[in-house]
N, C-alpha and C positions, 0 to 999 in steps of 0.2 A: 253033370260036372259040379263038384263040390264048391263050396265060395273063395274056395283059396283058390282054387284054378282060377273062377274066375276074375280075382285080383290080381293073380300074374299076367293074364291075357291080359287083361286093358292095361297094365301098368307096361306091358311088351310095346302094345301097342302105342302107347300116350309117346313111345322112347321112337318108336317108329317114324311117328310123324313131325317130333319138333325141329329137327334140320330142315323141313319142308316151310314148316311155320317161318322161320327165323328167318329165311333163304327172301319168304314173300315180305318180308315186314322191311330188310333191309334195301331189297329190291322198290319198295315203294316209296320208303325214304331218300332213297335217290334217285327217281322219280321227283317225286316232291321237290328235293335240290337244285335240280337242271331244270325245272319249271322255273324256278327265283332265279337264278341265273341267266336262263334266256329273256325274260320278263327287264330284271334290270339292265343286259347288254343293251333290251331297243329302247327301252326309256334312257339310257345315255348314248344309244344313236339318235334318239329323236331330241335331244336338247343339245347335241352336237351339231346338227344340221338346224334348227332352231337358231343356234350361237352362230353359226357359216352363212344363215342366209341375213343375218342383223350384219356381219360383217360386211360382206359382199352390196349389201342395202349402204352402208357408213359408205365404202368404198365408191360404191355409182354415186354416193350425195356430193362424196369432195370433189370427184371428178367434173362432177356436173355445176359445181361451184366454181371449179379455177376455170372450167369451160363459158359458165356465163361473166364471171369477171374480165376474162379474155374479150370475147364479145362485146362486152357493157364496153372495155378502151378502146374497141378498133370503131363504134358506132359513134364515140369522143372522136375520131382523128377524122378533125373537120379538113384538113387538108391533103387527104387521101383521094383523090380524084377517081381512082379503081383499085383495084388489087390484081398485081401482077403475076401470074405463073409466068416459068419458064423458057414456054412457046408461047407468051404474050396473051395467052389467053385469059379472059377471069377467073380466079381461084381463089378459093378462101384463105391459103397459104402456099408461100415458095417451097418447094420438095425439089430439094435439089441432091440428084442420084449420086453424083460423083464428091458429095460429103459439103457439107454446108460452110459456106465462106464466114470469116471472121469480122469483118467488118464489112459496110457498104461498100467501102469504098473496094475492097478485095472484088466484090464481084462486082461494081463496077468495072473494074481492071479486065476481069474473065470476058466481060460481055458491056461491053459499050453501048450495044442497042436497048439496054434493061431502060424500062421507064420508072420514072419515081413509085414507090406505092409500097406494100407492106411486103417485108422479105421477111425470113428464117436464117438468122445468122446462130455463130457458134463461138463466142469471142475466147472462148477456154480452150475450146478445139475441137475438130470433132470425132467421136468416139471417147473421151473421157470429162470430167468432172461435171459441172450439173448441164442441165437439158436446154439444148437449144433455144430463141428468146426469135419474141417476132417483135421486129423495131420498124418505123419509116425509114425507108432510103429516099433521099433526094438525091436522084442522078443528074443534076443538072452540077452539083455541086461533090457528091460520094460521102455526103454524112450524114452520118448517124442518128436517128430520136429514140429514146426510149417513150413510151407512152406513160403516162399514171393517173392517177385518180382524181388529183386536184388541177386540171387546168382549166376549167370552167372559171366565172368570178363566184366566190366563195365567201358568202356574209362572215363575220364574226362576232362572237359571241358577249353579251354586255358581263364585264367580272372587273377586276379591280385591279387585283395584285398582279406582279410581275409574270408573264409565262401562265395566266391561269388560262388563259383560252391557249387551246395546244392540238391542232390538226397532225397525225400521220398520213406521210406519203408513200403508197403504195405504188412498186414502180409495178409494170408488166414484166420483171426482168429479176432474177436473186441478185442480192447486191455484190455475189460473187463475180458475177457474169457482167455486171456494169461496170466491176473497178478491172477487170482484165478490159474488157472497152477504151477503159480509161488510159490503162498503161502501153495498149495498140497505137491510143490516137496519140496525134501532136496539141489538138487543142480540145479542149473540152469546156463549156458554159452552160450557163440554163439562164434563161431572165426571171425577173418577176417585177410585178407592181403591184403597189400598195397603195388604194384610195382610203383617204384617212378624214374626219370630222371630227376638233376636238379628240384629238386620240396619238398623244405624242408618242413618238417611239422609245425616248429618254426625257425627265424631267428631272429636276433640281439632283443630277447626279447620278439617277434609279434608272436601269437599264428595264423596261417592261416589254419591251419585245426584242426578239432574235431566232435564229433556225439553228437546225444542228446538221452540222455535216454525217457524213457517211460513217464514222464510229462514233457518233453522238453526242461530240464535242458543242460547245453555245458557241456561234458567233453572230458580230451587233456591227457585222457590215453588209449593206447590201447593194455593193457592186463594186468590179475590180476583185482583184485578190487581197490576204491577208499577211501579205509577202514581205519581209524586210520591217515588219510592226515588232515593237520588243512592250508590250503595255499588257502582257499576260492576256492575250486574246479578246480584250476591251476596247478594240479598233471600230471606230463607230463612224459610217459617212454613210452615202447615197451618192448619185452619180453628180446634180445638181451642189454635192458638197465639193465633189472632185471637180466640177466645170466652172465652179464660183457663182453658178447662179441659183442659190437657192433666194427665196423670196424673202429672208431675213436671214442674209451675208454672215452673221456673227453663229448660226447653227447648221450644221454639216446637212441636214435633212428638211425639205420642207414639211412635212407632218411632223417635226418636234417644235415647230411654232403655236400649238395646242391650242389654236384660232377656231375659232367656231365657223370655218369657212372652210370651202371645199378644198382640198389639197391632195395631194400624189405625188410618191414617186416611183421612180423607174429604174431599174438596174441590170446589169447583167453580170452578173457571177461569174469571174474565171477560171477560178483556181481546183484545174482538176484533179490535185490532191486530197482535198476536201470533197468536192462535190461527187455524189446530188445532194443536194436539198434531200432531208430525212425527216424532218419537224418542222412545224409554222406555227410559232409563240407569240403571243400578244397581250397584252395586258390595260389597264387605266382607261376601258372602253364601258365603264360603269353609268356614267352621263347617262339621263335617259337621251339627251340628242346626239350623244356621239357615235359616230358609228365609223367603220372596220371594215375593207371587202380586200382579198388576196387574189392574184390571180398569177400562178405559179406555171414557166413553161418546161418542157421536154428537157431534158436531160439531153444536149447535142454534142457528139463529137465528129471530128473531120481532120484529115491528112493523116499520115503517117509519122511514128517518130523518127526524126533524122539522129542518125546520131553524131558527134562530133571525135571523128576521127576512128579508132580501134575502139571495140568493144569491152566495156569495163567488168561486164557480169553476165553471169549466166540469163541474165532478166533481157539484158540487150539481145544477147542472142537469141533468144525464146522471139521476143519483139522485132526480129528482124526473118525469122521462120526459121529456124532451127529446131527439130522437133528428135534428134537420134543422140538419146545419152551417151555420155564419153567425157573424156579430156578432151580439154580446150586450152590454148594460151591467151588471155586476158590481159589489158592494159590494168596492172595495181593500182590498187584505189587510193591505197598511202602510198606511193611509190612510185618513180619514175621507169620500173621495171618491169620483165613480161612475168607475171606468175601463168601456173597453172591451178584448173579447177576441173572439179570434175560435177556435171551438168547434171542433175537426171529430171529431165525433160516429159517423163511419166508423172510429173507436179507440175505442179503451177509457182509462179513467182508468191511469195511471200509462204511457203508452206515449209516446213518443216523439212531440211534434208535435199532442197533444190537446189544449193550450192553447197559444195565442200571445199573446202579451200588445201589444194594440196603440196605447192611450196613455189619457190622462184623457179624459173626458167631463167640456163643460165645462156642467152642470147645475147650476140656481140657484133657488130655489122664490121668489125677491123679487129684481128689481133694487137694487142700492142706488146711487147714485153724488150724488156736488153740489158744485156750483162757488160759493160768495158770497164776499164783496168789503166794504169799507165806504174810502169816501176821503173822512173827514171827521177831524176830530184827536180823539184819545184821550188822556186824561190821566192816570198812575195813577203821580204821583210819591210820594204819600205812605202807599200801600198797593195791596195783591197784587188785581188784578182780574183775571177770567173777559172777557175780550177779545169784545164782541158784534160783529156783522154788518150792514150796513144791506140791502144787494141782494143775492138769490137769482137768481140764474142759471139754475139749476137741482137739483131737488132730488127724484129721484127715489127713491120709499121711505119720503118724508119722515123720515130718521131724525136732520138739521141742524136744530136748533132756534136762527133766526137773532137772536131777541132773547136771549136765555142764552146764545149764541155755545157752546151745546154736543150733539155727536154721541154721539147712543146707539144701539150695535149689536143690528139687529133679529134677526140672525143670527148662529151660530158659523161662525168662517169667517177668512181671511187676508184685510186690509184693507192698502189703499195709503193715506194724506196728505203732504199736502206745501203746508205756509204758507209764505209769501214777502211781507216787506215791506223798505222801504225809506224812512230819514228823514234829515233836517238839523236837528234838534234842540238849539234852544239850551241844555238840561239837560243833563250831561254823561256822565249814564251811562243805559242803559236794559239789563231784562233780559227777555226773552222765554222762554216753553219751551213744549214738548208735553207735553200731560199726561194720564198714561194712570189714570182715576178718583183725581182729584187728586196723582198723583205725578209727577216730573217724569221726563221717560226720551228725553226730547232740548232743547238749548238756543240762544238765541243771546247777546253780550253787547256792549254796548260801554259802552268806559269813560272817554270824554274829546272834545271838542265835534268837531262837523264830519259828513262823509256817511257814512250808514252801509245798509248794507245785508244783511239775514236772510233765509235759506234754510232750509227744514226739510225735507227727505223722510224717509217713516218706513212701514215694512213692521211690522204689527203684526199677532199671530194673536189675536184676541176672541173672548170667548165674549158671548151676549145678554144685551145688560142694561151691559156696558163702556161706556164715557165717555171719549170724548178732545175736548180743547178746548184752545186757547192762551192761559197766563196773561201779564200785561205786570205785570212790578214795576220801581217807580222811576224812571220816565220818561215820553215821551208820543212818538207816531207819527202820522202823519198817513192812513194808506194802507195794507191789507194786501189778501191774497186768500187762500182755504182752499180747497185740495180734496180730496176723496175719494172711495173706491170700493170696493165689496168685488170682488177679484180672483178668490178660489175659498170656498165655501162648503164647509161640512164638513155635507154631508148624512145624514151618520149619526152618533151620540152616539159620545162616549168611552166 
């Protein structure tokens, strides 16, 4: 074979196999790929599960925190005598199947034999908004404690300035679930006392101690409520100020007598508007001998709210167990009248869209209305007459009395009239008016011969027992007409 052949053969050849070549080269390169691909998918599963097990780790730490906080209060509630299940037996908690009562005092209601001791109540409701709360029930009585942090005696700390010593109070309970508590019960309190050395509460004017209510507002009274005070929430006593016996008469509190002797006082906080207790401020406790000890109690409510008469708001009704949204008729808040509102009872009072206010109800416990008439001539030139009627039209209510030509209101309530006559009177002058229990309070007049003609409309609000009628002085008419209505009734008293 000559050298040229054999340069076509291997050059045939070289052509032969490079699709093969190519085929392996590509083939291994993607190989190669799916290695780095599989490689990185478990290196981001293994930092994914890595990441899942530090969460799950976070997750059992909180749990295990709000579990031993729980614990650490119920080993505080020195006057827990057992803890009651159900069937009486001892439990660590009330599990109650057929959905958890809202206050003690509700399943005191259910179950009169329950003994005092720790329940699971659900003041929001249960099945929505935050998680049921475990409180004391005292059955002997049906109320309420919330538990917290600070009821031990609690030193204070030595600082100077106003508010520089500043404990939080951690209830057992979200302050969501304390303030529906709140707005269940009829009364709500908490006590506290302050032993004090040298450690005023207020001096030459400087307010250095106070607590903050439940949205975190100062106040620098402690006991009683801060009800009827108008001094911008600078209401400052003790209960010793309120009883007149503090140990120096001329200061509301015995610890503002800033005596280097031992002193305390004592109070009990009402006003369950404000409360609980959310902060414990103190100040001017810098003295190396003065000293500062707080000892703050439970958060207590009891009884139910009463309310006084028809329900004014969606909140009443909620607070009286109304749980199925809808229209409702409500006593108006500005108004002696029934409005309607529409309820949704899937919220809670004070949220967003729990009450809508949808307009008056127009309710009337008596029609009133009457149309009469008289077209015969009337004379009363020479003294003031009560203008009578001959024909009744109609007079429902009967409250038109057509021979006395006078209307007496069976009702409180907004009233419509409106007289209308019309003469050619040879007398010259004639005076007409409306008269509201013989006073006048609209009129017409004329004062010289020829046609004339009177109009009266008049919106007037009556209470039962008012008199409106039309007097004629001076003159004479041939022809009137009366009418009236009551337009809204005031169904509820001033």
């Amino acid at each position: 074979m000559t050298t040229s052949a054999h340069l076509t053969e291997n050059k045939r050849r070289e052509t032969a196999t490079r699709p093969f070549a190519e085929y392996l080269y590509y083939q291994k390169s993607f190989l190669n790929l799916l290695v780095c691909v599989i490689a990185c998918l478990i290196v981001i599963g293994l930092s994914m599960e890595f990441e899942m097990g530090k969460l799950k780790e976070k997750v059992t730490q909180l749990l295990d925190e709000t579990t031993r906080e729980q614990e650490d209060l119920l080993r505080k509630c020195n006057t827990c005598s057992r803890i009651q299940s159900r069937n009486g037996r001892p439990a660590s908690v009330i599990r109650n199947t057929a959905g958890d009562p809202k206050t003690c005092l509700e399943a005191l209601t259910a179950d009169p034999s329950l003994e005092s001791g720790i329940f699971r109540i659900d003041p929001d409701g249960s099945g929505r908004g935050d998680d049921p709360i475990y409180v004391y029930c005292n059955m002997s009585t049906g109320s309420t404690s919330v538990l917290h942090d600070s009821e031990d005696v609690i030193d204070i700390d030595h600082c100077f300035d106003p508010g520089c010593y500043s404990r939080q109070i951690k209830y057992n309970a979200t302050l969501r679930q304390i303030t529906m508590l709140s707005e269940l019960s009829n009364v709500c309190q908490q006590s506290i006392q302050i032993d004090c050395f040298n450690a005023a509460f207020e001096f030459n004017g400087i307010a250095y101690a106070f607590w903050n209510d439940r949205k975190g507002n100062p106040h620098y009274f402690w006991s009683g409520n801060n009800k009827n005070k108008s001094d911008g929430g600078r209401y400052h006593t003790c209960q010793c100020g309120l009883d007149g016996i503090c140990k120096d008469k001329s200061l509301p509190c015995n610890c503002d007598s800033d005596l280097a002797i031992e002193s305390s006082d004592f109070g009990t906080l009402t006003d369950k508007d404000l409360l609980p207790v959310t902060k414990l401020n103190f100040g001017r406790t810098v003295a190396p001998n003065s000293a500062n000890r707080h000892t703050l109690g439970r958060f207590e409510c009891s009884g139910n709210v009463v309310l006084d008469g028809m329900p004014s708001s969606c909140q009443d009704l909620w607070r009286i167990g109304h749980t199925l949204s809808g229209l409702y008729s409500i006593r108006g808040s500005t108004s002696n009248r029934v409005e309607t509102v529409y309820c949704d009872f899937n919220k809670l009072p004070g949220d967003e869209g729990f009450q809508t206010w949808i307009g008056y109800t127009d309710i009337k416990s008596q029609n009133v209305y009457f149309s009469v008439e008289r077209n015969t001539h009337h004379d009363s030139r020479y003294s003031k007459t009560t203008l009578p009627f001959e024909k009744e039209m109609i007079n429902e209510g009967n409250a038109f009395n057509l021979k006395s030509g006078v209307f007496t209101a069976p009702r409180n309530g907004t009233y419509f009239f409106v007289f209308s006559t019309s003469a050619d009177s040879f007398y010259g002058s004639l005076s007409l008016a409306l008269e509201l229990n013989d006073e006048d309070i609209a009129s017409c007049k004329k004062n010289s011969h020829g046609f004339f003609h009177c109009s009266i409309p008049y919106t007037l609000k009556l209470k039962s027992g008012d008199r409106v009628q039309v007097s004629v002085k001076g003159g004479s008419l041939d022809n009137a007409i009366f009418v009236g209505f009551l337009i809204a009734e005031d169904i509820f008293p001033s």
